[in-house]
N, C-alpha and C positions, 0 to 999 in steps of 0.2 A: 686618108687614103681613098680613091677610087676604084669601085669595083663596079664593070659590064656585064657581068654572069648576068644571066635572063632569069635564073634561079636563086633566089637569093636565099641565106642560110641565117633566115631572124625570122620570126614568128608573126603572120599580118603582112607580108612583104611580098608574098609568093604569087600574091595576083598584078603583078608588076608587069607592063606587057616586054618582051622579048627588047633587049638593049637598053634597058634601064639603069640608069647610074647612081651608085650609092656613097653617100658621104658619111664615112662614119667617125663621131667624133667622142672623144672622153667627158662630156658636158655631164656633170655630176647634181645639178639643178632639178633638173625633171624627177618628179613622185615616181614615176613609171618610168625605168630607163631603156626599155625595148620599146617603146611607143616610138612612133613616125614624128619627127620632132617638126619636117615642112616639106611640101612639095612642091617643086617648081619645073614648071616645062622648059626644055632646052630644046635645041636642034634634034626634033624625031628624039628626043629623049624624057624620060621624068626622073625626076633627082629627088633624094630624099635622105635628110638627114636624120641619123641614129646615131643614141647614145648609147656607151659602152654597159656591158654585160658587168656584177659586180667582179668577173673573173678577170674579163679585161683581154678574152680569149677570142671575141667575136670581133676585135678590131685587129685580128692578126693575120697574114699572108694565110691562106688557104693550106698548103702542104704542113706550115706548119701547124695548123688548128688539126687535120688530119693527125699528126705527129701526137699531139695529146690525147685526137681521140683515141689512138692504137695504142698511146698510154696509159690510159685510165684501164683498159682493159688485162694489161700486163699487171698493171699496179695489183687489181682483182685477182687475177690467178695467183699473182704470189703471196696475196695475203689471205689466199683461202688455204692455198699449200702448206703453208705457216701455220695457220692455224690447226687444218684435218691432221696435217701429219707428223706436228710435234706437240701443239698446243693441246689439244682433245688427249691423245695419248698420254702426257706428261700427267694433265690430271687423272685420268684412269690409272694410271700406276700407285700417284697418290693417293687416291681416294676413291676407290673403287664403286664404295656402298656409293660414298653421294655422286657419284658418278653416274651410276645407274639409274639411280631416283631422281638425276635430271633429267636423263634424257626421257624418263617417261610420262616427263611434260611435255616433251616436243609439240603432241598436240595442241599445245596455243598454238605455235606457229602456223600448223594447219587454217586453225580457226582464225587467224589475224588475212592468212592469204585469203581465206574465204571471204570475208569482209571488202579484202581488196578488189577484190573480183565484183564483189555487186556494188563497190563505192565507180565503180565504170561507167554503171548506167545512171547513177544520179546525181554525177556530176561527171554528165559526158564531154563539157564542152572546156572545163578545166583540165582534164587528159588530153581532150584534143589538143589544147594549146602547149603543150609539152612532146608533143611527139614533132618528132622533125623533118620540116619543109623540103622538096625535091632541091639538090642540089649544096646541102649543109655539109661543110668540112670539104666541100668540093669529091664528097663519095656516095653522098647517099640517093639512091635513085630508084629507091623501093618501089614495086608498086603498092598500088591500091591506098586508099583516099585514110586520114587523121580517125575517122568515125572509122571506119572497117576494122582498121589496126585496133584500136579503144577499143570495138567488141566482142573483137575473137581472142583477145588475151586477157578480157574479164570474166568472159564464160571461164574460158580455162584458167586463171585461178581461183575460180569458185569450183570447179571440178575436184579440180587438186588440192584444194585448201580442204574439202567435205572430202576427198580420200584419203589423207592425212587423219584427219579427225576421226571416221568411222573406223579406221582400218587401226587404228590404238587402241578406241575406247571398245571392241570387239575381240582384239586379238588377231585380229586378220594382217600379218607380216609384210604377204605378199601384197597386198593391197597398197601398206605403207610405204614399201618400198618402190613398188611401182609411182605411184601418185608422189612420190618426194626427187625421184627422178625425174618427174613431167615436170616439175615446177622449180627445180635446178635449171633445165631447158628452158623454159617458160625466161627466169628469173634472166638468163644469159639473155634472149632475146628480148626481153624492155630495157635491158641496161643502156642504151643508146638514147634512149627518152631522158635516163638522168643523166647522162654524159651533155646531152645536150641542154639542161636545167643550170649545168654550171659552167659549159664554153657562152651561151648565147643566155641567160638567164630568164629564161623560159621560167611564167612562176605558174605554180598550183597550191591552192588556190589560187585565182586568178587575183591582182592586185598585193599579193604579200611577196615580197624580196626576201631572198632565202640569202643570206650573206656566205663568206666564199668558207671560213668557218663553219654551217652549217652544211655545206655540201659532202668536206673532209668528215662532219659525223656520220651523214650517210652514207657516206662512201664504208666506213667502220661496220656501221649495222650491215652493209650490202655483203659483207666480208664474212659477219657472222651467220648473216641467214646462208646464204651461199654452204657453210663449212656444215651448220647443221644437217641441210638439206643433204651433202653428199654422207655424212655421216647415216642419215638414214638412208640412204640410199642402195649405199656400199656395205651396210650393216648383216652381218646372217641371220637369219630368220631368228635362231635361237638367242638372239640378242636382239635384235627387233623389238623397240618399243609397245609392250603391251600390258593388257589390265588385266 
């Protein structure tokens, strides 16, 4: 297929000058298959062939790569739904004790956000390459630059990953709750970073192919962290995770 978008929705492409045409094809050969496979100048044009994403989402009409993105996001609310508002319950009913004594681990998850938050700056240019170019799914038109994105939502979750953690291992409720709702928000707004890992196969580490398999697991983890987080979130003080 041919695509003249001036903006292109693949990773390394995006400094294409204005009416640049793209060839993109299913060639499964290449180590690297978001790599620029050849460029060649045409009439006031550059061309350049890509190979398919392992999803197979980035060689598809535009409305409908949109249609998955607003998918993936529906898929997530219903599987958080599912989970806060039968699954967490069900076992509370069950098992109350160990019910309890789980959630008053939550603070790993703190501590794992924390981690995530400062794995931003040192390996800034592996996040960079997973956040998505002006013009992706024919919606995205954020501003402000790959590095800006990458270090206002690593501060913040290293904020919220350390007020998770202090606000358990102290007893401070409101803390928890506060800081597991920053990072519910937080966690909604990078979701488009991995939506866009598994339409355009955006890898991070940079060089390792995440197969479509392994997206569906994250997708699972995204599902559970998400259901924890509103669980503390939504939790009353007197249930509140603490030591």
């Amino acid at each position: 297929t041919i695509s003249a978008r001036p903006c292109i929705a693949h990773r390394g492409l995006s400094s294409l000058p204005a009416g640049s045409a793209v060839v993109r094809t299913a060639a499964t050969t290449m180590p690297l298959r978001r790599t620029v496979m050849a460029s060649m100048p045409t009439t006031n044009l550059a061309a350049a062939v890509i190979s398919a994403a392992p999803s197979g989402v980035n060689l598809l009409p535009e409305p409908v790569q949109a249609a998955i993105f607003f998918s993936c996001f529906i898929a997530l609310g219903l599987g958080t739904a599912a989970v806060t508002e039968a699954a967490f319950p069900a076992l509370q009913r069950s098992a109350p004790g160990f019910f309890k004594s789980w959630t008053k681990s939550f603070w790993i998850i703190g501590f794992l956000f924390a981690l995530a938050g400062a794995s931003h700056f040192l390996i800034l240019k592996d996040f960079c390459n997973i956040y998505p170019p002006m013009g992706t799914w024919g919606l995205w038109y954020l501003p402000g630059s790959a590095e800006f994105h990458v270090e206002w939502t690593g501060v913040a979750e290293l904020l919220g990953g350390l007020g998770v953690v202090i606000g358990t291992l102290t007893g401070r409720t409101q803390l928890v709750k506060a800081s597991a709702a920053s990072l519910l928000g937080l966690t909604l707004a990078v979701t488009p970073a991995n939506i866009y890992m598994f339409t355009h196969g955006a890898q991070i580490p940079i060089g390792v192919e995440l197969p479509v398999a392994g997206h569906a697991f994250r997708g699972l983890m995204q599902v559970f962290l998400l259901s924890v987080l509103t669980t503390l979130a939504r939790s009353p003080d007197s249930d509140a995770p603490a030591q």
